[in-house]
PASEBA-1860 file (N, C-alpha, C; in nm, 3 decimals):
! residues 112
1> XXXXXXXX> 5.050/9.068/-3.494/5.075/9.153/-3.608/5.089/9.297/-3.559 ~ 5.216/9.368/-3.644/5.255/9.485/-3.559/5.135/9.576/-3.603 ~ 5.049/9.686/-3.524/4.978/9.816/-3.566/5.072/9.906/-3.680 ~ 5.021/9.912/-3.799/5.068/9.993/-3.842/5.015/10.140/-3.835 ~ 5.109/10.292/-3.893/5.045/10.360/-3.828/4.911/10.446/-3.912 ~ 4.857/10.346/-3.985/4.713/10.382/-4.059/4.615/10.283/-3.985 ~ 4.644/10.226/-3.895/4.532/10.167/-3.880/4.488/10.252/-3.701 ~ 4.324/10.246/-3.778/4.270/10.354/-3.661/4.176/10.259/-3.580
9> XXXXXXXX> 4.195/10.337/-3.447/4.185/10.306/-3.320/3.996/10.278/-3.332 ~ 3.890/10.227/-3.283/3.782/10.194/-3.301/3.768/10.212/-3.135 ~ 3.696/10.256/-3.084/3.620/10.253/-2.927/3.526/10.150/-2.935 ~ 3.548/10.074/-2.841/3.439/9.949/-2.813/3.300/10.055/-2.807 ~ 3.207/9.973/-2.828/3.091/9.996/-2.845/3.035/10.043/-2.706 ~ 3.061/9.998/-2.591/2.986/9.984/-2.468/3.072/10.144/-2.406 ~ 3.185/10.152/-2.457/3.218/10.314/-2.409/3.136/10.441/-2.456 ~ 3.114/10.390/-2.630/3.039/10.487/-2.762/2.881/10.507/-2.653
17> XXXXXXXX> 2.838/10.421/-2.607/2.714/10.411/-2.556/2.681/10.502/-2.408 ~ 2.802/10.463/-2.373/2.811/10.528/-2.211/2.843/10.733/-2.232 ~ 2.938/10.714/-2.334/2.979/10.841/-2.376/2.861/10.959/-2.464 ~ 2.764/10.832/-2.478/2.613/10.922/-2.575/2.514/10.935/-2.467 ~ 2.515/10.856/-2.355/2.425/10.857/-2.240/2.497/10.966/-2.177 ~ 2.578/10.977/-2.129/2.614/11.093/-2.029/2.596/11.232/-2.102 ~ 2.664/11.211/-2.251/2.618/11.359/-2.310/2.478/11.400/-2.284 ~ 2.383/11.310/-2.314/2.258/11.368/-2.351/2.190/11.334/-2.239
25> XXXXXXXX> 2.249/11.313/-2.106/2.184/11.345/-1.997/2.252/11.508/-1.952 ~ 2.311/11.571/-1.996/2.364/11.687/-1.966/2.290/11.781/-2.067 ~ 2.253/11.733/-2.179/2.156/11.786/-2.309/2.041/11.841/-2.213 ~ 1.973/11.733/-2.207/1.846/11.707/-2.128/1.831/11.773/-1.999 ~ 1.926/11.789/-1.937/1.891/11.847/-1.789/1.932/12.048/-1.834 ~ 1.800/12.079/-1.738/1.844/12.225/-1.751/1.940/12.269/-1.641 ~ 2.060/12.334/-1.724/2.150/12.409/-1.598/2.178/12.536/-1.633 ~ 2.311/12.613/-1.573/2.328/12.712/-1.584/2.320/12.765/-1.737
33> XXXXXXXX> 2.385/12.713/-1.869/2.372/12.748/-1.958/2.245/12.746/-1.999 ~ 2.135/12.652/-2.027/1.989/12.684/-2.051/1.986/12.764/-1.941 ~ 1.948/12.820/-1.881/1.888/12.904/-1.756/1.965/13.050/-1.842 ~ 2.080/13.064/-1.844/2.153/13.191/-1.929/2.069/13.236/-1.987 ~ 2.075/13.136/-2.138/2.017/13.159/-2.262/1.850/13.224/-2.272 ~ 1.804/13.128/-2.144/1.653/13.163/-2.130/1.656/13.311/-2.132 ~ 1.713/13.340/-2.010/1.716/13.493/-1.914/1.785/13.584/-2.043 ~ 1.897/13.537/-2.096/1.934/13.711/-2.159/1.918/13.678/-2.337
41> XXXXXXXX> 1.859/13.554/-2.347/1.809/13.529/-2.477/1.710/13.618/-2.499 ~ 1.599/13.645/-2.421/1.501/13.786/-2.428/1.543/13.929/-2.462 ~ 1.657/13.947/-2.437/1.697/14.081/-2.493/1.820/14.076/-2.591 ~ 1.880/13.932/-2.594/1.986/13.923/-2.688/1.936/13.893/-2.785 ~ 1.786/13.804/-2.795/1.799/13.730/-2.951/1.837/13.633/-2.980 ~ 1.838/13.652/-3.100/1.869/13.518/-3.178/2.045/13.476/-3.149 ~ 2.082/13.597/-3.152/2.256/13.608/-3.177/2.297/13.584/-3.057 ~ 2.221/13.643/-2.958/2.306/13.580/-2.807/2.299/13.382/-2.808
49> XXXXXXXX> 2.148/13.329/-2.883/2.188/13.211/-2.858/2.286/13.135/-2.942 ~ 2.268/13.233/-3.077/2.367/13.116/-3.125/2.511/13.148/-3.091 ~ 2.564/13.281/-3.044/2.700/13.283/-2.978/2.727/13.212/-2.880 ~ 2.628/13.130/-2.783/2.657/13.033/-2.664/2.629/12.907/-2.721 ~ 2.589/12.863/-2.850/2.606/12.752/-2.922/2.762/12.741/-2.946 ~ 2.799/12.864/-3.030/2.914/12.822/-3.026/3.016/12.835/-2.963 ~ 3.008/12.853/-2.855/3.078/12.899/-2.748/3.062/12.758/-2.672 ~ 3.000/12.713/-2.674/2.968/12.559/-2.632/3.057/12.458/-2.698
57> XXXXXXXX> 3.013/12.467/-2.820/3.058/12.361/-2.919/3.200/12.392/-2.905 ~ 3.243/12.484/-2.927/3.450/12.524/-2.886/3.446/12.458/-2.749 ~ 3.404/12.490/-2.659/3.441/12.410/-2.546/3.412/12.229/-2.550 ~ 3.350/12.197/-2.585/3.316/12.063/-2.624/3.371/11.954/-2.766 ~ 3.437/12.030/-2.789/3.487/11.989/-2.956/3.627/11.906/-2.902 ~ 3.719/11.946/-2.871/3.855/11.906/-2.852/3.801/11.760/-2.782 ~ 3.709/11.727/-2.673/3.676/11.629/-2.578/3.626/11.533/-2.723 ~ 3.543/11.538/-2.766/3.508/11.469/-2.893/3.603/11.432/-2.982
65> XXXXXXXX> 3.714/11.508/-3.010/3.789/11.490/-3.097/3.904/11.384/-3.069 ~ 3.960/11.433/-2.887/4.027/11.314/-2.826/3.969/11.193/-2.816 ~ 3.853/11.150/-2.768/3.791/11.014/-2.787/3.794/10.981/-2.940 ~ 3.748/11.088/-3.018/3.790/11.000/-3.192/3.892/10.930/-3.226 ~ 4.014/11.010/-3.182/4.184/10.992/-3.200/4.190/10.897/-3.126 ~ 4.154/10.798/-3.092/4.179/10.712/-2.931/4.244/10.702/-2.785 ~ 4.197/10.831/-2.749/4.280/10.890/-2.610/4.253/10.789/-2.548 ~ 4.152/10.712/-2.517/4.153/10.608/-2.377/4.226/10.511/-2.443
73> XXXXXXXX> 4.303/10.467/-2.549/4.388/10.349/-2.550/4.492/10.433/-2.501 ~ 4.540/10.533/-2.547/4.678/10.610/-2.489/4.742/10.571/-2.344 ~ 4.540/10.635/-2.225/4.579/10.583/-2.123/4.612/10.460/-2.065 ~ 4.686/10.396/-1.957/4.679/10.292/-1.921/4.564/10.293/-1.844 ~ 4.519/10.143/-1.812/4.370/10.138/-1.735/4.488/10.183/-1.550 ~ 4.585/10.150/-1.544/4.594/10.192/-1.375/4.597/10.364/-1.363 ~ 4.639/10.436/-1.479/4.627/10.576/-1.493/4.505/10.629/-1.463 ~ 4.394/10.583/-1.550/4.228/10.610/-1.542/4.176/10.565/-1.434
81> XXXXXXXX> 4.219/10.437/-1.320/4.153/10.428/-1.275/4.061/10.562/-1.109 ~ 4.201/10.612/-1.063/4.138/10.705/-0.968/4.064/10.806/-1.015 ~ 4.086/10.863/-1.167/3.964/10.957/-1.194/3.866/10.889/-1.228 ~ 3.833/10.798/-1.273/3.711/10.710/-1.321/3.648/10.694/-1.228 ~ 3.717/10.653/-1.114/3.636/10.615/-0.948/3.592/10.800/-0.947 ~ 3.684/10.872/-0.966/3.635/11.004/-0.857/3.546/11.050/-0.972 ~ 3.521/11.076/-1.097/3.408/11.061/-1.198/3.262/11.034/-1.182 ~ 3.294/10.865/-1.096/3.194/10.785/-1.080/3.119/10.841/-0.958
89> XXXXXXXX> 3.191/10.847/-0.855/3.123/10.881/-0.751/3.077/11.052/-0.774 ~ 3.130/11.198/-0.863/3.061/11.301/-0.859/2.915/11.277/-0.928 ~ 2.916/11.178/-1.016/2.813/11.136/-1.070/2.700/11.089/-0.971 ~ 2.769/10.959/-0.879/2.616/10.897/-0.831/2.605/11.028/-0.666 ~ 2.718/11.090/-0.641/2.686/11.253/-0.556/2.562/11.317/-0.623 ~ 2.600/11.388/-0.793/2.463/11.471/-0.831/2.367/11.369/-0.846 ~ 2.336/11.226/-0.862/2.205/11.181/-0.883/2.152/11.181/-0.747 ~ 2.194/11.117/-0.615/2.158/11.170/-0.450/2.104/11.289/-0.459
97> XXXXXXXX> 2.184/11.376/-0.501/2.133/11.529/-0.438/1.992/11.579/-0.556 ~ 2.020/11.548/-0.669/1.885/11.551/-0.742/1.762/11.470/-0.703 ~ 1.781/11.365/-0.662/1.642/11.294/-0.625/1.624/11.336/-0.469 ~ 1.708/11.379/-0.393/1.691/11.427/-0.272/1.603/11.579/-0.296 ~ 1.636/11.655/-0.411/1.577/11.820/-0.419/1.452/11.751/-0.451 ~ 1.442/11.677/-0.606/1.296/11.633/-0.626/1.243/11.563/-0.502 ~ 1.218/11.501/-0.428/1.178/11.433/-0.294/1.153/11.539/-0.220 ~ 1.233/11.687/-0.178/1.142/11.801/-0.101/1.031/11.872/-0.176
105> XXXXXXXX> 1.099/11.867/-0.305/0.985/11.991/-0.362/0.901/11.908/-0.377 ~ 0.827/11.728/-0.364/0.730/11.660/-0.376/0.671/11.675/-0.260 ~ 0.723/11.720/-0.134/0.717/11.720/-0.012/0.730/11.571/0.071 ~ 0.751/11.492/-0.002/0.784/11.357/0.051/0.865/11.387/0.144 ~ 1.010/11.412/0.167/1.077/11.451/0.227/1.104/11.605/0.286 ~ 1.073/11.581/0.445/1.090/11.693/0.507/1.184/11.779/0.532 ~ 1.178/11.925/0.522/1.272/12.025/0.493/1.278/12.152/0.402 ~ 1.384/12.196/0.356/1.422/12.249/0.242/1.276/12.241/0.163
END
């Protein structure tokens, strides 16, 4: 049966899942933006944080909005696949180098 063009695109469930885990492991971890906010939130206030809220959310909105619209059916899977691999691996790169920093500052591991 042909797609007509009202019928909307649904993301399998196991992407919705992967796509809420990675956000809110980026939530959760402190980086440069918490570290900002901390440091010039003290003399900015209230208004410096919520201008890097939304200064956030503009940068993050369009990415949300393409997964709504169904950008990964758009792609073909042979298109996605070399960024998905190079994705995959900056990913399991920062989890190495994070459990490698936690492992010195435990002093388990010698060094640094």
């Amino acid at each position: 049966m042909p797609r007509s063009s009202t019928t909307r695109v649904i993301l399998p469930p196991i992407l919705v899942a992967e796509i809420i885990g990675l956000r809110a492991s980026g939530v959760f971890s402190l980086g440069p933006l918490t570290l900002s906010v901390l440091a010039v939130g003290r003399t900015g206030g209230v208004r410096y944080g919520a201008l890097t809220t939304l200064g956030h959310m503009l940068a993050e909105l369009p990415l949300f909005l393409l997964l709504g619209l169904g950008l990964p059916h758009l792609l073909d899977n042979r298109v996605m696949r070399v960024p998905s691999l190079m994705g995959g691996a900056a990913l399991l790169l920062y989890a190495a180098l994070s459990l490698r920093d936690a492992l010195y500052k435990k002093g388990i591991l010698p060094g640094a």
